[in-house]
N, C-alpha and C positions, 0 to 999 in steps of 0.2 A: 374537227369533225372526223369520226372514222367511217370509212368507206367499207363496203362488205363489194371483196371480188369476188365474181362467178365468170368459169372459166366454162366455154361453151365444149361441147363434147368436138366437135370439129375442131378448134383449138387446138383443144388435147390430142386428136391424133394428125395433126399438122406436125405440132413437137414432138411426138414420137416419132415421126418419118424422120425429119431434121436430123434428130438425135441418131439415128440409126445408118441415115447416111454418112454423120461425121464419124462414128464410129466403126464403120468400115473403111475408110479411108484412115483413121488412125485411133487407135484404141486412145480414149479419155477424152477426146476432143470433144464426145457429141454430153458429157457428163459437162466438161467447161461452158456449151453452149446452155445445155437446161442451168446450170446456176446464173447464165447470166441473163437468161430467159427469168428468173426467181427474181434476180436484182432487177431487171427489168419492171416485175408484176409490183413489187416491192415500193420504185420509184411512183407506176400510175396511181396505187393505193397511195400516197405522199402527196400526188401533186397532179392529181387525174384533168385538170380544166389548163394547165401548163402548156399543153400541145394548140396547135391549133384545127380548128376542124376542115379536115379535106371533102370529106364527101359528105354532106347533109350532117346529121347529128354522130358521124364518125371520125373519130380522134386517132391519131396515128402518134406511135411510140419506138425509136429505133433500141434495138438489142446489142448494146454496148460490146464492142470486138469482136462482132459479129453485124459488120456494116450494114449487107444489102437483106437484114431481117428485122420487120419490123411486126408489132401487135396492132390491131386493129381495135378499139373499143369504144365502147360507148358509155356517157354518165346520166346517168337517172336516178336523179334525190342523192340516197344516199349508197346505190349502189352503180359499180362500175361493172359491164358486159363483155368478155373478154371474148370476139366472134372468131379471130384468127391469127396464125401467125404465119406470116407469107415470105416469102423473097421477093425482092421488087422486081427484078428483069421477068419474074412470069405475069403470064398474059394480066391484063387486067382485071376486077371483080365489076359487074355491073352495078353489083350492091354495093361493094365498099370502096372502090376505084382503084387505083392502081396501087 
């Protein structure tokens, strides 16, 4: 089966921030983090039901060498909803939990 991602606009500038942080801290690191934010999205689209579900109908995905960052999403039919990507030590979501 192929899955169609959609990446939510808050997502999107979750990893922009991400990205902008590691690359001030050191130039190429926050470009390592978006490819593996990519092999990440890559993985849910491969194997989106793999996770198990934390908060209600959301599934949680860790961003490979980049421990404490995970995707938040959710599966419906044939599409998967890509709502966030978070650090875990920040506070938690009411919506998507911690």
């Amino acid at each position: 089966m192929s899955y169609k991602l959609v990446v939510e606009d808050a997502a999107v500038e979750d990893a922009a921030e991400i990205h902008q942080w590691y690359e001030q801290r050191k130039p190429g690191l926050g470009m390592q983090f978006l490819t593996a934010l990519d092999d990440c999205y890559t993985f849910i689209r491969s194997n989106p039901r793999g996770r198990q579900i934390r908060k209600g109908i959301y599934r949680y995905a860790q961003v490979e060498g980049f421990r404490y960052y995970r995707v938040v999403y959710a599966v419906d039919g044939e599409t998967i909803t890509v709502y966030q990507v978070r650090h875990t030590s920040r506070r938690p979501s009411r919506k998507f939990g911690p």
